[in-house]
C-alpha positions in Angstrom: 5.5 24.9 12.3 7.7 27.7 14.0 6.8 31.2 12.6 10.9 31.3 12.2 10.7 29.0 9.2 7.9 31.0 7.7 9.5 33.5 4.2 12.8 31.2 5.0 13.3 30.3 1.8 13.8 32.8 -0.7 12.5 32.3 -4.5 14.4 35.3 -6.8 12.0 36.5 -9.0 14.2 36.8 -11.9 15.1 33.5 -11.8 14.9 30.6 -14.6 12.0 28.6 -14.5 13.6 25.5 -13.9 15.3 27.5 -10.7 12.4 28.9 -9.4 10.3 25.1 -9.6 13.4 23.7 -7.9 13.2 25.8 -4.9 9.2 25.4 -4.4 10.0 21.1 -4.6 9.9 19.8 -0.9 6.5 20.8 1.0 4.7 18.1 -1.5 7.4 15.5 0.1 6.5 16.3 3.8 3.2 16.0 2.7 3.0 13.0 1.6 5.1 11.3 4.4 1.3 11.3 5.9 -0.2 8.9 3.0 2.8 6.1 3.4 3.2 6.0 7.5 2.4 3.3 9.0 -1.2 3.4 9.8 -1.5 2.8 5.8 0.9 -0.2 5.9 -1.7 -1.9 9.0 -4.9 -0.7 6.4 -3.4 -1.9 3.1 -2.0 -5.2 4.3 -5.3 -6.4 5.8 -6.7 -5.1 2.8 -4.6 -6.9 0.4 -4.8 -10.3 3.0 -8.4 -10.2 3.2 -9.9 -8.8 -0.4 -6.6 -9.4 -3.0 -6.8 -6.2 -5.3 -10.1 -5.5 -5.1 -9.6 -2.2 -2.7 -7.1 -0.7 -4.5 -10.1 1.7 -6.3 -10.1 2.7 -2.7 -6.9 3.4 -2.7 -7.0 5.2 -6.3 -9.9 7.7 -5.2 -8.9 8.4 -1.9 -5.5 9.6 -3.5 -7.5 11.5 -5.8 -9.0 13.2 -2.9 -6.1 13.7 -1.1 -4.6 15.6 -3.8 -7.7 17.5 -4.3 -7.8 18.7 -0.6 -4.0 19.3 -0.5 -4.0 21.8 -3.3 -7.1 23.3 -1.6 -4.8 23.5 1.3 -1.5 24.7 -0.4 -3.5 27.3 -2.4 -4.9 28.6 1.0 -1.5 29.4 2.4 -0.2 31.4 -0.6 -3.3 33.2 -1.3 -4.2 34.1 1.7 -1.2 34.0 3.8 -2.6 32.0 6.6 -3.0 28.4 7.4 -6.0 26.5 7.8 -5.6 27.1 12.0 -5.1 30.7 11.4 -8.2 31.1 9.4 -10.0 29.4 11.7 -9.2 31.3 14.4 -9.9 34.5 12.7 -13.2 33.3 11.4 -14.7 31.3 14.2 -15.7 31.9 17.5 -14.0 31.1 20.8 -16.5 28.2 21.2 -15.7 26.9 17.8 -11.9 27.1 17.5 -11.7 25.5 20.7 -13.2 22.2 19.6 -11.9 22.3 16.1 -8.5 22.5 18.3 -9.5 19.2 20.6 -10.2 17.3 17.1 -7.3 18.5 15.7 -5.4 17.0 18.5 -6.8 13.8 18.6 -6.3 13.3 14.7 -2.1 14.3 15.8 -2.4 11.7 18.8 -4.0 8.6 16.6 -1.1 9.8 14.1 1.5 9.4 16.6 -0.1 6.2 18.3 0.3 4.6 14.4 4.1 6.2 14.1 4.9 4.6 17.8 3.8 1.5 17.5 4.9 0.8 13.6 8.8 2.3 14.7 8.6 0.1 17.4 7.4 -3.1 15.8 10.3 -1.9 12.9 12.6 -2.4 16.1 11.7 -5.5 17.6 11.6 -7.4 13.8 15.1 -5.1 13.3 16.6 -6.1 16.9 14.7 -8.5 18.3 13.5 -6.3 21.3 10.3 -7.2 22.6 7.3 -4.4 21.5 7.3 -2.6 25.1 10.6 -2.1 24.3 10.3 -0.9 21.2 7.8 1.3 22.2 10.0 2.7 24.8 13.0 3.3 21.9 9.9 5.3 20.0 10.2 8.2 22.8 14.4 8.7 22.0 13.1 10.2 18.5 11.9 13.2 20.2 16.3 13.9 20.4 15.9 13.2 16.8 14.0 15.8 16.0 15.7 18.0 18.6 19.0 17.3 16.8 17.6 18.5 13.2 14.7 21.7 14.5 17.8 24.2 14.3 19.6 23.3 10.9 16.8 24.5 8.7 13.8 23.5 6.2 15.6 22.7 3.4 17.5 20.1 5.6 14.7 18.9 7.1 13.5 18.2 3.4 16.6 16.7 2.6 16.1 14.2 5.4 13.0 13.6 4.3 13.6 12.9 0.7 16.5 10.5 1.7 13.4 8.4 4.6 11.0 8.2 1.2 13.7 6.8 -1.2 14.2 4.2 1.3 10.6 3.6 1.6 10.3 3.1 -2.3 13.1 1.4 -2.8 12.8 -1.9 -0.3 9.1 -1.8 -1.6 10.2 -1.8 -5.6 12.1 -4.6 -4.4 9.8 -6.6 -2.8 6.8 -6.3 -5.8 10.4 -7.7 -7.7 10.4 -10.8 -5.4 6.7 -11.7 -5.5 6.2 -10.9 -9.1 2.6 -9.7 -8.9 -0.5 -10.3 -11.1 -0.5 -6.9 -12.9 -3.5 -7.7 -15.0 -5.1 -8.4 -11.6 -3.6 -5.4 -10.1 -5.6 -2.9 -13.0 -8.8 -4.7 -12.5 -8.3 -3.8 -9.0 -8.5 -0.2 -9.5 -12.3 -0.9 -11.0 -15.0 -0.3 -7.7 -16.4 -3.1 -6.8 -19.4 -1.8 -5.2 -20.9 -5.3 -4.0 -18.0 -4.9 -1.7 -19.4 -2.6 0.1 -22.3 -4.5 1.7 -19.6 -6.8 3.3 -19.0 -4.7 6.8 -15.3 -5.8 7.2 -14.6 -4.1 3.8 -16.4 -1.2 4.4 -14.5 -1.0 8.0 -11.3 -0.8 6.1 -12.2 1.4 3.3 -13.1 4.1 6.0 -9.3 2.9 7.5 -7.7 3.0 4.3 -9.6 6.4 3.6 -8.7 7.7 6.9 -4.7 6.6 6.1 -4.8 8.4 3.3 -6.6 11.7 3.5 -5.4 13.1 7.1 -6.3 15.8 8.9 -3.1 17.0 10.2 -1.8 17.1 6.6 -4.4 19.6 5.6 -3.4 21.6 8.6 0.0 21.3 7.3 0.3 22.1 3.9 -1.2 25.0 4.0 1.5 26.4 6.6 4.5 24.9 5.4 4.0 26.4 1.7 4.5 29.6 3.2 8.6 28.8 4.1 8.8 29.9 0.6 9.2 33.7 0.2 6.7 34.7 -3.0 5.8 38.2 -3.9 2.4 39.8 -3.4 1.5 40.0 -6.9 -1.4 38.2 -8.5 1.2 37.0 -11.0 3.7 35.9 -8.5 1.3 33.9 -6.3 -0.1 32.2 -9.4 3.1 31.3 -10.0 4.0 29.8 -6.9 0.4 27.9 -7.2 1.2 26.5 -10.1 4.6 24.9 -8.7 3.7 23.8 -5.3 0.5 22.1 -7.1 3.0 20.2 -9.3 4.8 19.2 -6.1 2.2 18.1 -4.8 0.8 16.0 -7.8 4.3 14.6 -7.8 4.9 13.3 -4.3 1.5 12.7 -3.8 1.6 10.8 -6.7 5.0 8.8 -5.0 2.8 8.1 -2.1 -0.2 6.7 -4.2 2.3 4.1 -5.7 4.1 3.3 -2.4 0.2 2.6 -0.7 -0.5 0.4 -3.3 2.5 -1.9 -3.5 2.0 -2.6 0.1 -1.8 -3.5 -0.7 0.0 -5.2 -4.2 2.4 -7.1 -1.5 -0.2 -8.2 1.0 -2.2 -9.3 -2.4 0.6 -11.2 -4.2 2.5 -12.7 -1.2 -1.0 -13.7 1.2 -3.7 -13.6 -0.8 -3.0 -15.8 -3.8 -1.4 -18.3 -1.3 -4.5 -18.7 1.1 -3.4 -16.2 3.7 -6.2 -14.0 3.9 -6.3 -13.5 7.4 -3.3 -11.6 7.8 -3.8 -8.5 9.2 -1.1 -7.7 11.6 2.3 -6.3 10.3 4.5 -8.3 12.5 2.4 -11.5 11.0 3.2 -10.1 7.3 6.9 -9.5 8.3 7.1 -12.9 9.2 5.2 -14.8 6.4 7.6 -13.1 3.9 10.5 -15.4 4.1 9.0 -18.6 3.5 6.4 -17.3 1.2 8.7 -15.0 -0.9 11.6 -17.4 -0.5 14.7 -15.4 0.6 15.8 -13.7 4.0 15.9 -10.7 2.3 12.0 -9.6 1.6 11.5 -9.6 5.7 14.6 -7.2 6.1 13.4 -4.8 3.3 10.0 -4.8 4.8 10.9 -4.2 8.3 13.9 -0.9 6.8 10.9 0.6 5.2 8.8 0.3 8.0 11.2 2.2 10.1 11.8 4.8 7.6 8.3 5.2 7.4 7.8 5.7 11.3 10.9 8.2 11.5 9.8 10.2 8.6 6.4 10.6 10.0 7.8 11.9 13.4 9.0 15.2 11.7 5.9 15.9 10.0 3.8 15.1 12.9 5.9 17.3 15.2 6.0 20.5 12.8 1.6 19.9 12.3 1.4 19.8 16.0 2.8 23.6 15.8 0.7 24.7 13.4 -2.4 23.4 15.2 -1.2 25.1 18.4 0.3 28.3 17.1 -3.2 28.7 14.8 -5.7 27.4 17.2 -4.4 28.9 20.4 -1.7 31.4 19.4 0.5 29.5 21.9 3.9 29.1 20.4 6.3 26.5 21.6 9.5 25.0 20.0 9.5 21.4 18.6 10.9 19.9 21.3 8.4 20.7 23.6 5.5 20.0 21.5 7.1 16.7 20.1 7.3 15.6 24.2 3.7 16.7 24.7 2.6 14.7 21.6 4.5 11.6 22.3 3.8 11.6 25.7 0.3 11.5 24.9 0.6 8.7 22.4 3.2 6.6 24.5 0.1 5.8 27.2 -2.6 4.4 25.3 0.2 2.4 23.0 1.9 1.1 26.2 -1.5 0.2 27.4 -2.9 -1.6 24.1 0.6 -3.5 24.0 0.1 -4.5 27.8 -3.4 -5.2 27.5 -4.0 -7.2 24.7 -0.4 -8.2 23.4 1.9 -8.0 21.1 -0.3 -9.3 18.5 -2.4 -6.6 19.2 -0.4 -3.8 17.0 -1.9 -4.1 13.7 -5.5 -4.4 15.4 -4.6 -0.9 17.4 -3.0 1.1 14.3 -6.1 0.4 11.9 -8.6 1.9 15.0 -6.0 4.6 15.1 -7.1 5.1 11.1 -10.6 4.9 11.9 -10.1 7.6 14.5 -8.3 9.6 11.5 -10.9 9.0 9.2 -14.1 10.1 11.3 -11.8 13.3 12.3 -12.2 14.3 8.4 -15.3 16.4 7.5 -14.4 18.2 10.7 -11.1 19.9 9.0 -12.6 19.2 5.0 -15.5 21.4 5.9 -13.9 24.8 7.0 -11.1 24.1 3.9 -13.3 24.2 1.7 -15.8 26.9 3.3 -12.7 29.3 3.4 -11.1 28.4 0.0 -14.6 29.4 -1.9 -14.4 32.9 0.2 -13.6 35.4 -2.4 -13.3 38.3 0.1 -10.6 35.9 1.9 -9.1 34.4 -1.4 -9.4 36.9 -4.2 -8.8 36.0 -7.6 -7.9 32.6 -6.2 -11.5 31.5 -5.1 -12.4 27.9 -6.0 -14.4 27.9 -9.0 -17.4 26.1 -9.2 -16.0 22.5 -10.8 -13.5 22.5 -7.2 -16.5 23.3 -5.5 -18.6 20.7 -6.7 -16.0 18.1 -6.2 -14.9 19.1 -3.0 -18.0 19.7 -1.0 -18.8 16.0 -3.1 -15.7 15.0 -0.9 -17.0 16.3 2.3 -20.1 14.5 2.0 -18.8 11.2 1.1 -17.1 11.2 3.5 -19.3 12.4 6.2 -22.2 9.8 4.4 -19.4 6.9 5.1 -18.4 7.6 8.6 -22.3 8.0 9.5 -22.7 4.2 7.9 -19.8 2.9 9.9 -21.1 4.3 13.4 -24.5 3.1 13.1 -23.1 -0.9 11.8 -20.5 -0.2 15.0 -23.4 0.6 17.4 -25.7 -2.0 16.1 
């Protein structure tokens, strides 16, 4: 994120409550663009294809993890005044920060590698393009971004807002049209933890985890709270805690019922009717019609797949700046960082399409969510490590119930990725 943006946004402190709430709503949004792009639409539909409702638990405590780390994050920026890459760099050693930095980077890559290739599938199920294409359309949304870098936060916000109602919308829709099991759909949110000896569902808890929780969203948070100008009292950064947590419970919450009508779709639509090997999106889009019964469902799904891939560009572009500008100190407008970043997700995309098809994108975005999901612990750890720093937090230190879940977050995590690299390498 720019350093312009940073105080951009001013809060009066003698302000109504209602006023002051108002003008911290909008970082929990950006936010939790991450948790609906489409990396968790490739996750969820297999998920629902393969297993009906039985993963949505994993969809449930991943989102209850995501929110735990988020606040972690958002709580970092206003205490301490510095994102995550900041701290980092003032904590760590050259060594250190330099790697954290290469991780960081691959998590924004395998992010845009998901956005590219779900915008451009959105296009040729849109337009009828074929998916090189598409993929080719994907790189015009860097003047997209350029068009918008100038005209403020709260516009970028406001563009944001409008991508998500879209999102929610064609999916409310579409759980209208299949009229879902919803008895099923509670039982669903039980674990099932016989499931977990079966390696495919293991594979895409670690995807759906990795869709949900992602690394460039901790990185993110934690910078953009700061475009909100809060005083330097105790008082006025609890405050400001207080309503960027209920934000973020708020769109994070948004997010959590958007991931699970798509797993609730794949469920209802493929599932119940014997499809349980769909676990491409393209396949999904076209299975809608004469499963669903109208012309409509495939539309909807492919509009919210766009608006998923465009909403995810803007987050992706302002994370990549706050990696750089924390990591590095190397400051560059959006523009160029949103050409480095596509640039650099445009090649392997191009050459999965090539190599192995068109068929190929749903395959290619859940790896992408794997890559996301082992990329974790490696931005959980130092999170946590620096919230639970009194001498860098203050009052604001994690007490020792945040602890104790968080650190049980980190190592859940880390325990799950260590599973799924031995099974790969067997």
């Amino acid at each position: 994120m720019s350093s312009e943006f940073k105080g951009s946004i001013s809060v009066p402190q003698n302000a109504s409550l209602w006023t002051k709430f108002f003008k911290f709503l909008g970082p929990g949004l950006l936010v939790s663009v991450g948790y609906m792009d489409p990396g968790n639409w490739a996750t969820d539909i297999e998920a629902g294809s393969r297993f009906g409702h039985l993963l949505l638990s994993v969809v449930l405590f991943s989102s209850l993890g995501a929110i735990a780390l988020q606040y972690l994050s958002l709580k970092l920026g206003i205490a301490s005044g510095m994102d995550l890459a900041v701290a980092s760099r003032n904590n760590y050693g050259k060594k250190t920060n330099l790697t954290q930095w290469f991780l960081a980077e691959i998590a924004i890559i395998a992010t845009d590698i998901a956005e590219v290739l779900g915008s451009a599938l959105a296009f040729k199920l849109l337009f009828g393009c074929s998916l090189l294409v598409g993929v080719a359309i994907t790189a015009l949304d860097t003047f997209l971004v350029l068009a918008f870098a100038g005209k403020g936060f709260r516009k970028i916000e406001a563009i944001i807002l409008g991508l998500v109602m879209t999102i929610g919308i064609c999916f409310f829709i579409e759980l209208v049209f299949v009229k879902p099991d919803f008895i099923s759909v509670l039982h669903g949110y039980v674990p099932r933890f016989d499931l977990l000896r079966d390696k495919q569902s293991w594979y895409l808890a670690i995807g759906i985890i990795g869709a949900t929780i992602m690394p460039h969203n901790l990185y993110l948070h934690s910078a953009i709270v700061q475009t909100r100008k809060v005083g330097i009292t105790e008082q006025e950064k609890r405050q400001a805690i207080k309503f960027s947590t209920l934000d973020t419970l708020g769109s994070l919450g948004l997010a959590f019922l958007v991931n699970s009508a798509i797993l609730v779709l794949a469920a209802s639509a493929f599932h119940r009717s014997g499809h349980y090997d769909v676990a491409d999106i393209q396949d999904a889009y076209h299975l809608l019609e004469p499963i669903v019964g109208t012309w409509l469902a495939p539309v909807l799904f492919a509009v919210a797949l766009l608006a998923s891939g465009q909403s995810s560009t803007f987050t992706g572009t302002l994370a990549g700046q706050v990696i750089l500008e924390g990591y590095l100190n190397l400051k560059l407008s959006a523009w160029k960082v949103r050409l480095i970043t596509r640039s650099l997700a445009l090649i392997p995309a191009f050459l999965g399409v090539w190599l192995l098809g068109d068929d190929s994108t749903g395959t290619l975005i859940v790896i992408t969510q794997v890559i996301l999901g082992l990329q974790l612990p490696f931005a959980i750890y130092p999170l946590v490590k620096f919230t639970s720093d009194r001498s860098m937090m203050g009052p604001f230190v994690n007490s020792l119930p945040i602890k104790v879940i968080c650190w049980s977050i980190f190592a859940a995590i880390s325990l799950a990725n260590i599973w799924l690299i031995v099974h790969l390498l067997k």
